[in-house]
C-alpha positions in Angstrom: 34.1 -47.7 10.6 36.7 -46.2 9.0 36.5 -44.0 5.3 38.7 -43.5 3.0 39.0 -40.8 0.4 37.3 -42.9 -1.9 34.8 -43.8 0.0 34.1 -39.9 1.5 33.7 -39.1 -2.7 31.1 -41.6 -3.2 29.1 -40.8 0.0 29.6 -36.8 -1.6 28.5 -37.5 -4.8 25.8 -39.7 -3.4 24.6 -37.1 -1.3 25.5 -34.4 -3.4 21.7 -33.6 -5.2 20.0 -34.0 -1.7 22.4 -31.3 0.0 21.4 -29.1 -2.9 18.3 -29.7 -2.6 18.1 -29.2 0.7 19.9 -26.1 0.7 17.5 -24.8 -2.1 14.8 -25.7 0.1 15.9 -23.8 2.7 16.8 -20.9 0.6 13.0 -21.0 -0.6 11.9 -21.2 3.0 14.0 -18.1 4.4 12.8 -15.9 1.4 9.1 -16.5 2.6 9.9 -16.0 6.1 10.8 -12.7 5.0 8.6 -11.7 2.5 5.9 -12.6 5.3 7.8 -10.4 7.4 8.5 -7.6 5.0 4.7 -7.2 4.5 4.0 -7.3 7.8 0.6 -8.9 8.1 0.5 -12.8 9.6 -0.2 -14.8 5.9 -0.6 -18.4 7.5 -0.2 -19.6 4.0 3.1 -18.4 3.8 4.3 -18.8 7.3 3.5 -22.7 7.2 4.8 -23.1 3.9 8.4 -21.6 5.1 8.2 -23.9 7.8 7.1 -27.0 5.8 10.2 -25.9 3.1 12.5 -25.5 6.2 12.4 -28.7 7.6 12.2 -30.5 4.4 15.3 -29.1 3.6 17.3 -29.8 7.2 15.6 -33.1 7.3 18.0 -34.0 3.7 20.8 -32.6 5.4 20.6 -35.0 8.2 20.0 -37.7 6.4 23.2 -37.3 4.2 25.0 -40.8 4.4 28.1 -39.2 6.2 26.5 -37.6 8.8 24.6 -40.4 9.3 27.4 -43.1 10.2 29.4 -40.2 11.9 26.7 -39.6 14.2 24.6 -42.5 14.6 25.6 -43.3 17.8 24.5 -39.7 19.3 21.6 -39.9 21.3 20.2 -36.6 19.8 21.0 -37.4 16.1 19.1 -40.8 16.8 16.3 -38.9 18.3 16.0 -36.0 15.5 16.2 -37.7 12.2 12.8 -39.1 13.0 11.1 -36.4 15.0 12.3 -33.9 12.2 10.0 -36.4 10.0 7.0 -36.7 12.0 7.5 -32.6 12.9 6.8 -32.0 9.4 3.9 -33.3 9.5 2.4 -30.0 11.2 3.4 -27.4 8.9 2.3 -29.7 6.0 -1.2 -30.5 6.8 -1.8 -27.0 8.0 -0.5 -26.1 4.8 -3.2 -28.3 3.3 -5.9 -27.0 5.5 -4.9 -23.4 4.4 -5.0 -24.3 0.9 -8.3 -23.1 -0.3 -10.3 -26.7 0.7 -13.2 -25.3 2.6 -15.2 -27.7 4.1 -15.2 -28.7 7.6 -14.4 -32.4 7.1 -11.4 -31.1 4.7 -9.9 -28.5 7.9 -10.7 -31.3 10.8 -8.8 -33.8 9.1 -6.2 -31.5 8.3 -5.7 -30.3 11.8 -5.8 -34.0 12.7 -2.8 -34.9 11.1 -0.9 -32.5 11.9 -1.6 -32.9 16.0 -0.8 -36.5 15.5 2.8 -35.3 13.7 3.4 -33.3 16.6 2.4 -35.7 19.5 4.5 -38.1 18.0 7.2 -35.3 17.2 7.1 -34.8 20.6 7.4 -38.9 21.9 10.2 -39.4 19.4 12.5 -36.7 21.3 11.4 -37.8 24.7 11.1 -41.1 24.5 13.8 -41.8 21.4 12.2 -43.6 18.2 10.0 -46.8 18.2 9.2 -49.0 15.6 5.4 -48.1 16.1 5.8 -44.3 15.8 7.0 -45.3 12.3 4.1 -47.3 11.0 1.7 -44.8 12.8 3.1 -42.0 10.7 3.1 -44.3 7.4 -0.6 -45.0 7.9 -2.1 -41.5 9.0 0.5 -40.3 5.9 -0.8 -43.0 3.4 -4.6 -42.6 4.2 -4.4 -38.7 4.6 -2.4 -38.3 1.2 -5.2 -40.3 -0.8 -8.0 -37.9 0.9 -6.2 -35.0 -0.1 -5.5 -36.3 -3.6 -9.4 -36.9 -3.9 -10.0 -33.5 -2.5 -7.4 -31.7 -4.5 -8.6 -33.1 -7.8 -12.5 -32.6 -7.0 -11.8 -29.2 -5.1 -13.7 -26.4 -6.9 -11.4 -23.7 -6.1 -9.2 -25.4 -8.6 -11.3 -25.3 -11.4 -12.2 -21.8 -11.4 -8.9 -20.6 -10.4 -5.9 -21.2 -13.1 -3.5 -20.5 -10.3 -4.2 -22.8 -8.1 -4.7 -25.5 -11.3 -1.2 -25.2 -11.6 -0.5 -25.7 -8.6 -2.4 -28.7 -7.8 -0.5 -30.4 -10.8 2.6 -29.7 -8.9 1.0 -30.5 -5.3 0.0 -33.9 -7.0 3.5 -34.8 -8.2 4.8 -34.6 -4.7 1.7 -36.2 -2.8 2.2 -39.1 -5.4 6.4 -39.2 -4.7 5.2 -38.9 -1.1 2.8 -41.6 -1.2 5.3 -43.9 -2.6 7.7 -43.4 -0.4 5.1 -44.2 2.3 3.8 -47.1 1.3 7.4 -48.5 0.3 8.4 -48.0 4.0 5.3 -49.3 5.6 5.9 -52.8 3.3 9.9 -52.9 4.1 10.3 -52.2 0.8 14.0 -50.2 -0.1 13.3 -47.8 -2.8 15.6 -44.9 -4.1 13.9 -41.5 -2.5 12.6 -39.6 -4.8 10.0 -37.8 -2.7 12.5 -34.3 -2.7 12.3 -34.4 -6.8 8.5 -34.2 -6.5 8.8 -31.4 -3.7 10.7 -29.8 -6.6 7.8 -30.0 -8.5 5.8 -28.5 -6.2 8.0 -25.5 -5.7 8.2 -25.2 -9.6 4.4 -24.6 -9.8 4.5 -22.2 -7.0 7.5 -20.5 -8.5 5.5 -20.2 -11.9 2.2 -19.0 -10.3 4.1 -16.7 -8.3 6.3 -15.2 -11.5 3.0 -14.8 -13.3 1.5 -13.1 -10.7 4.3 -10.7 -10.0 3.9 -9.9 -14.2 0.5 -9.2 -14.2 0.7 -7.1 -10.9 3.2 -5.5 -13.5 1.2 -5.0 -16.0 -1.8 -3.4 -14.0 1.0 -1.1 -12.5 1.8 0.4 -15.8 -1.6 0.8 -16.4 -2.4 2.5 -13.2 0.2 4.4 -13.8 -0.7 5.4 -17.2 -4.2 6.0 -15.9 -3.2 8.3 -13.2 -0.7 10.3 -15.6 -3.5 10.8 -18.1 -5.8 12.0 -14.7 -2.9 14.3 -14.0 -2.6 16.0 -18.0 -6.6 16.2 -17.6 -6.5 17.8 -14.0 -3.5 20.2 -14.5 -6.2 21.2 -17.8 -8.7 22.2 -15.3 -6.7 24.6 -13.6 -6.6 28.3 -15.4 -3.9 29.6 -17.3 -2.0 32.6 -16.3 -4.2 35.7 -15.1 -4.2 37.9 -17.6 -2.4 41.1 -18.0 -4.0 43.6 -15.6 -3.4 47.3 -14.8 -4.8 46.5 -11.5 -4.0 42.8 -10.0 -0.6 40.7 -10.8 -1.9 37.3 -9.5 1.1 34.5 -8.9 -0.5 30.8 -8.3 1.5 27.5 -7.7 0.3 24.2 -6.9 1.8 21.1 -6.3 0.2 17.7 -5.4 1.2 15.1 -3.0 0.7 12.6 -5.9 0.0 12.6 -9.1 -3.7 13.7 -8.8 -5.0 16.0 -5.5 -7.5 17.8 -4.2 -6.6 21.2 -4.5 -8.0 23.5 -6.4 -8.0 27.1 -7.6 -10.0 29.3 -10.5 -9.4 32.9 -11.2 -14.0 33.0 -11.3 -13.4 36.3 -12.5 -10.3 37.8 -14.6 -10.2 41.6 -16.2 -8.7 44.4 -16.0 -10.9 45.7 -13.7 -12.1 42.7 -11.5 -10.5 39.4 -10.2 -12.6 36.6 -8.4 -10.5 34.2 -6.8 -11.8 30.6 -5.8 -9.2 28.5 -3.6 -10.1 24.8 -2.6 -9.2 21.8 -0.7 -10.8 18.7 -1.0 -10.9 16.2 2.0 -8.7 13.2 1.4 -6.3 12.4 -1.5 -5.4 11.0 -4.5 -8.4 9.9 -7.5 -11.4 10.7 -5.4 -10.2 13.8 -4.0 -9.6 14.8 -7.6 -12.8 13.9 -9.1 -14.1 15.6 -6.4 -12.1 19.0 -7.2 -13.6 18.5 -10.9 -17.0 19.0 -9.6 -15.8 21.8 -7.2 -14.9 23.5 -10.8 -18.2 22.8 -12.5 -20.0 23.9 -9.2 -18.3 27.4 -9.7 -18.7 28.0 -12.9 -22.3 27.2 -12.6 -22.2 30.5 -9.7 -20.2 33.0 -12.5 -23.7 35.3 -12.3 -23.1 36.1 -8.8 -19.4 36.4 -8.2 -19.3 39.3 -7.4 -20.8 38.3 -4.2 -18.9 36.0 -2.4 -21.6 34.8 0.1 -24.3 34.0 -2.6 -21.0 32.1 -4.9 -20.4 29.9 -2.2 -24.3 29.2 -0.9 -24.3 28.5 -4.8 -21.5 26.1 -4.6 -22.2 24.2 -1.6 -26.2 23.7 -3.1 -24.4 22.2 -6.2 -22.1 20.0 -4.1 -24.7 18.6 -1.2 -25.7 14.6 -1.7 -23.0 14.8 -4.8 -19.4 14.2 -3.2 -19.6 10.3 -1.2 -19.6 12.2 1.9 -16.6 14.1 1.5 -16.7 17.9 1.9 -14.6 21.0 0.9 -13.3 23.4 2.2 -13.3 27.0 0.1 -12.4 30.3 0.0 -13.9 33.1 -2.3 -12.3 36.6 -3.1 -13.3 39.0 -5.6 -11.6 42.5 -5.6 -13.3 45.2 -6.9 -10.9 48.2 -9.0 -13.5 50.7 -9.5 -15.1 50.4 -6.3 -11.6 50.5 -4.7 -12.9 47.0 -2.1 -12.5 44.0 -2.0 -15.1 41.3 -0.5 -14.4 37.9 0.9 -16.2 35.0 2.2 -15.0 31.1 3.6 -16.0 27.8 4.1 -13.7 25.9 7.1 -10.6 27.2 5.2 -7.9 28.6 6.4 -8.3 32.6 6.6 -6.4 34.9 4.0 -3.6 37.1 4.6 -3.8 41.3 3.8 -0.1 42.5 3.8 -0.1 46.7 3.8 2.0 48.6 4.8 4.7 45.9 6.1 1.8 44.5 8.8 -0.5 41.5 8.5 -3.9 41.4 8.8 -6.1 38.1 9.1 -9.0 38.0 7.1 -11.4 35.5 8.4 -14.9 35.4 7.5 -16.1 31.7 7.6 -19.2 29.7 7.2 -19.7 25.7 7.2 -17.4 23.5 4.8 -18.9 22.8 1.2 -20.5 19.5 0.6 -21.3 19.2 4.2 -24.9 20.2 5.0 -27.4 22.2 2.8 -28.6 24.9 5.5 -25.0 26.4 5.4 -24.8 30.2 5.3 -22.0 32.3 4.2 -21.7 35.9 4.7 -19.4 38.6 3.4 -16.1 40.4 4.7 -15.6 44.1 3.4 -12.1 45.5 2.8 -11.3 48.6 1.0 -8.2 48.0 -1.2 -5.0 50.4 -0.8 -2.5 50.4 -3.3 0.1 48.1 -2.6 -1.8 45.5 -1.2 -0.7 41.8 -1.1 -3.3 39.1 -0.4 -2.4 35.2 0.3 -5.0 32.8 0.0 -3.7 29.0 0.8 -4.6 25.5 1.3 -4.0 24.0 4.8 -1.1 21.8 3.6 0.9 24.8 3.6 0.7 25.8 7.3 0.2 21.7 8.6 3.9 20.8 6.9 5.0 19.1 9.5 9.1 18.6 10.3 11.0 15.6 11.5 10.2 16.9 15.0 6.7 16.6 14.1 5.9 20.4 14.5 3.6 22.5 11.7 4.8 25.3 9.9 2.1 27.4 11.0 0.4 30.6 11.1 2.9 32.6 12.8 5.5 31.4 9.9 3.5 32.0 7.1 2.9 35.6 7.9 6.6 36.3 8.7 7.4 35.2 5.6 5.0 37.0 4.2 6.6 39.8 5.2 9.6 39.0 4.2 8.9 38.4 0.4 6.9 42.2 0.5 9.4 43.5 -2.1 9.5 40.6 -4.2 7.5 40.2 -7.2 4.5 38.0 -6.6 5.8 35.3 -8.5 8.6 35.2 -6.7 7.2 35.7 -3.5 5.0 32.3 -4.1 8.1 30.9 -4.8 9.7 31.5 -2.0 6.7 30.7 0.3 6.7 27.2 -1.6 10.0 26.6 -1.2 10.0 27.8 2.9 7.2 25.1 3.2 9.2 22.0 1.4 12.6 22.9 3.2 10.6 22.9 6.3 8.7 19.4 5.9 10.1 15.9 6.4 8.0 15.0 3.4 4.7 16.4 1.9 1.7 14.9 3.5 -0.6 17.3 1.7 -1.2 18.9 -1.4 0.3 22.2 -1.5 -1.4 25.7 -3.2 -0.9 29.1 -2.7 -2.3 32.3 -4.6 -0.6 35.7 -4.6 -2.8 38.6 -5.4 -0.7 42.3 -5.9 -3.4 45.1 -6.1 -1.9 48.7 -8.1 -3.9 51.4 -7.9 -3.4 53.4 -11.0 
């Protein structure tokens, strides 16, 4: 037969709402192919219904009236128009079955269909069309589509749920299209196609559900976010102020988290002119818990103040405080308290990382450590004792410093830290913590850790 240009505009404008349609549907179907994709866990939910959306959508592009005549007479095109139909049948019924209706008799008939789609899928491309692979899919279609209606309506996921209420309003729309269209074919009777209209339906309610969702995921975003910035004002409170002006110490600390709340933690126990009593800690884990955590760590120091002046005791304190309190997550501590008058300082550690002397342009490791906090309740600590030189420079750190970790995947280390400890001995000790937390950033990829350091200048005057 020949066209026309009159006759190829009336086919187009004919056609023209189902090739949108089915190019919508498509559209819809490749945007949950990837969203299923992009979060990278199998969602069966979504995977069917991209499939389901998919082949709706070619199955209207076949079906457009040009195509049609053009290629009526290809054995394929005669062979894929129907078993495209009956193929849809799969996705769609393990749609259904993945919907939220949980009894047995619900999934077996479910699966049921959607075999019998497939087996007869599969005859229609072997074996070409017959007239009984038609009436087969119009009856297992017509009878499943009233169960599922019943089921849908009666389902009590769909009372309690008002996500899945809207939904089944739009799921009923298209079953009820779809059902017409059935039973219209099965009794020979010709009847305009509005089954796609009431897929559009269907995708409307999951569009709405899915924009509401998206806001309220919003919503509790903000306030998570607002949650955790108040948790940071409240934690950054916790943390002391400057050391106070001392003829004897000049004390530099700087901390910064991985996110907005961390573990880390650090107290100047004991601050005048004459003593200083520094408390250094890392919390296992991150984030909220590791923070409420650190809160306790403060309260379980200042509950030792009466003996810190002896390291050993503070942290047997501490660790008696924390045990059975912390959901099975320990710390790990380290305790300094430097002595003017007596001219020594003493020092005692819980699974931390040791501290650093500088004098006299060498490093010396100060390691004196017991069993982490939190951990078990016969721990013991005992002390180190130092006498203090003038000029003196003490380091105490958390191990996110010396973990950083480059692209390469190797730590900053020991061996670095102390070099550039060395390196900073004629800067202040503000700027020397500077420059040790800079060293550390500019050698990490990114920061898997929270990050502290303490910088302790003893004068002798």
């Amino acid at each position: 037969m020949n066209y026309n240009a009159s006759d190829v505009l009336r086919a187009f404008y004919r056609d023209a709402p189902f090739l949108f349609l089915g190019s919508a549907f498509i559209t819809v179907a490749l945007v949950a192919a990837a969203f299923s994709a992009v979060r990278r866990r199998l969602d069966p939910l979504l995977i069917y219904f991209a499939l389901f959306a998919g082949l709706y959508g070619f199955r209207l592009w076949l079906r457009a009236s040009l195509l049609r005549v053009s290629l009526r007479d290809l054995v394929l095109y005669q062979r894929l128009v129907p078993g495209i139909s009956y193929l849809i049948l799969v996705p769609a019924f393990l749609f259904f079955a993945s919907l939220g209706l949980r009894t047995r008799t619900d999934r077996l008939l479910n699966y049921t269909m959607a075999a019998i789609g497939g087996a007869l899928a599969l005859a229609t491309f072997a074996l070409g069309d017959r007239g009984i692979f038609s009436q087969i899919n119009n009856v297992i279609v017509i009878l499943a589509l009233v169960f599922v209606i019943g089921r849908i309506i009666f389902a009590r996921v769909y009372r309690s749920d008002p996500d899945f209420a809207v939904i089944r309003w739009g799921l009923l729309v298209f079953i009820v299209f779809a059902l017409v269209v059935n039973v219209a074919d099965f009794l020979s009777i010709e009847l305009q196609n509005l089954e796609p209209f009431g897929f559009v339906a269907f995708l409307a309610s999951l569009g709405y559900v899915a924009a509401r969702r998206t806001l309220h995921r919003d919503q509790q975003l903000n306030e998570i976010q607002n949650e955790l910035e108040v948790a940071r004002r409240i934690q950054l409170s916790i943390l002391p102020a400057e050391f106070p002006k001392s003829a004897h110490f000049q004390i530099a600390s700087r901390y910064l988290p991985m996110t907005s709340v961390a573990g880390d933690f650090y107290d100047y126990v004991v601050a005048d002119d004459h003593q200083a009593g520094l408390l250094i800690a890392d919390v296992s884990g991150h984030g909220v818990p590791a923070a409420l955590i650190a809160s306790m760590v403060k309260l379980a120091a200042s509950s030792q103040r009466n003996t810190a002046d002896d390291p050993a005791r503070f942290l047997t304190g501490m660790n008696a405080a924390l045990c059975g309190n912390t959901q099975n997550q320990f710390v790990t501590a380290a305790y300094v308290h430097l002595n003017a008058k007596s001219g020594e300082l003493r020092y005692s550690a819980a699974g931390h990382p040791p501290m650093l002397l500088l004098r006299n342009g060498a490093i010396t490791t100060v390691e004196e450590n017991g069993l982490m906090l939190a951990a078990f309740d016969f721990a013991s600590y005992a002390n180190a004792v130092y006498k203090l030189q003038s000029g003196d420079r003490l380091l105490l750190y958390t191990d996110g410093i010396i973990e950083a970790a480059n692209a390469s995947g190797d730590f900053f280390g020991h061996d670095a830290l102390c070099e550039l400890l060395k390196n900073t001995a004629k800067l202040p000790s503000s700027s020397a913590a500077d420059s040790i937390m800079a060293s550390v950033r500019g050698w990490s990829a990114r920061q898997d850790d929270d990050l502290t350091v303490l910088v302790c200048d003893y004068v002798k005057t």
